[in-house]
C-alpha positions as CSV (number, residue, x, y, z in Angstrom):
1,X,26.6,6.4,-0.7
2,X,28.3,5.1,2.2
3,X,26.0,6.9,4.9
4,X,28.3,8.9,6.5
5,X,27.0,12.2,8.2
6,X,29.9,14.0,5.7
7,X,28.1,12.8,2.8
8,X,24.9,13.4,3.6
9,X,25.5,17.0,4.1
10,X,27.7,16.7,0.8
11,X,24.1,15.5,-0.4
12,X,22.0,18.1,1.7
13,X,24.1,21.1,0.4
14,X,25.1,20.2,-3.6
15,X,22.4,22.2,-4.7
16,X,24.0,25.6,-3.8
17,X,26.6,25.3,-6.8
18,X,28.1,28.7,-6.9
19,X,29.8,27.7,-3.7
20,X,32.9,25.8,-3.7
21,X,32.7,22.7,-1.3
22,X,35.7,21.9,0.4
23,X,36.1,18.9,2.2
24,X,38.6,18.8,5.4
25,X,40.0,14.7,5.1
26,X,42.0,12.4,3.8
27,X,41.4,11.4,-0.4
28,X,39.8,8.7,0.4
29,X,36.8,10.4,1.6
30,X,36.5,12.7,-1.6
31,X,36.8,9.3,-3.7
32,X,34.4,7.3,-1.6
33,X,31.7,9.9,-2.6
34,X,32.4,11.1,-5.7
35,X,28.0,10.3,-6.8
36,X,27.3,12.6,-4.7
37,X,28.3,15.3,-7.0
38,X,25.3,14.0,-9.5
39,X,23.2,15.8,-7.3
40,X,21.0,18.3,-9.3
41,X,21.1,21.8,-9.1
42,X,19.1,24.6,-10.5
43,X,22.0,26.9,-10.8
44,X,22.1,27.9,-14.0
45,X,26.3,29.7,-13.6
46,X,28.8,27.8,-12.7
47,X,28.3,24.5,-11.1
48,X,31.1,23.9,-8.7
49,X,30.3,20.9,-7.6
50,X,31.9,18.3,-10.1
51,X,34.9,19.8,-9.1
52,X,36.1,18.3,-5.5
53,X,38.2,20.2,-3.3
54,X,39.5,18.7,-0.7
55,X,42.5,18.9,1.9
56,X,44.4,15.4,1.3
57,X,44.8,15.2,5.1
58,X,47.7,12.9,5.2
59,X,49.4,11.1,8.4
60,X,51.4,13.8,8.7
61,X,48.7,16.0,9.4
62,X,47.0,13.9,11.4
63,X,50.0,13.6,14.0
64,X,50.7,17.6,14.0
65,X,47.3,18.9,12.3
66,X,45.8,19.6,9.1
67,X,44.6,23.8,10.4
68,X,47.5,25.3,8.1
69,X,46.4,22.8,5.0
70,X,42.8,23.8,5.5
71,X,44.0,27.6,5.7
72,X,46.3,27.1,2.7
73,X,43.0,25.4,0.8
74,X,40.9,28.1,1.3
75,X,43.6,31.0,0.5
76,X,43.9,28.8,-3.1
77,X,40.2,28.4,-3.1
78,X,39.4,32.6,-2.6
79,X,42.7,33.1,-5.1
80,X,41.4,30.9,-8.2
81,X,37.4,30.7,-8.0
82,X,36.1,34.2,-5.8
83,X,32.9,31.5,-4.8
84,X,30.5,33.2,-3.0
85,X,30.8,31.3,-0.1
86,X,32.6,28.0,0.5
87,X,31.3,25.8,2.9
88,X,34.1,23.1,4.5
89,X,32.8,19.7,5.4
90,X,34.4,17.6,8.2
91,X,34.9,14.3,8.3
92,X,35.8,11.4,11.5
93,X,39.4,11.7,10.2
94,X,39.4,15.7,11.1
95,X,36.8,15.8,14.2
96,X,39.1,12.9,15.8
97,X,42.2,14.9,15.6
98,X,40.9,17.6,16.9
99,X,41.3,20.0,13.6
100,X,39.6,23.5,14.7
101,X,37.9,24.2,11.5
102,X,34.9,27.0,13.5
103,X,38.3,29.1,13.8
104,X,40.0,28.6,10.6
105,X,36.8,29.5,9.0
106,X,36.3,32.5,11.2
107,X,40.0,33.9,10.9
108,X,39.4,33.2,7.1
109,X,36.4,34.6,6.8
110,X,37.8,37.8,7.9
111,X,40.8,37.6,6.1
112,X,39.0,37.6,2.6
């Protein structure tokens, strides 16, 4: 691991596997931790954590905002899994642009 505070809750939260974890960055991020997802659960349904969802924040989005991909994400997310929950991880890429992921989660949440 590279000891970022994203992958360390990647790390913390793994365990709960009938949620979908869906990161909020750029590739790279998802790539950069891909051990993480050898974290052990003791789910016995489906384990949704080998799977890595992400955004694919791209420079685009970081010039006019990735909100609409993140909305977009979890819309595909709710559409194709039904996870119980879905938590969404930030990374530096999305805190430093300034992406409100508390409200897209909110408006989401009460959407689905």
């Amino acid at each position: 691991s590279g000891g970022c505070a994203f992958e360390g809750a990647q790390i913390a939260l793994f365990p709960y596997a009938d949620a979908v974890h869906l990161v909020h960055a750029p590739a790279t991020c998802q790539g950069a931790s891909w051990e993480t997802r050898a974290t052990p659960t003791s789910w016995e349904g489906e384990n949704n954590t080998p799977l890595g969802y992400y955004t694919d924040v791209t420079t685009n989005d970081v010039i006019f905002g990735g909100d609409q991909k993140l909305e977009d994400s979890i819309t595909y997310i709710v559409e194709h899994k039904n996870p119980k929950a879905i938590f969404i991880y930030e990374t530096c890429v999305t805190a430093m642009i300034g992406d409100n992921i508390d409200n897209v989660a909110k408006r989401m949440q009460e959407k689905f």
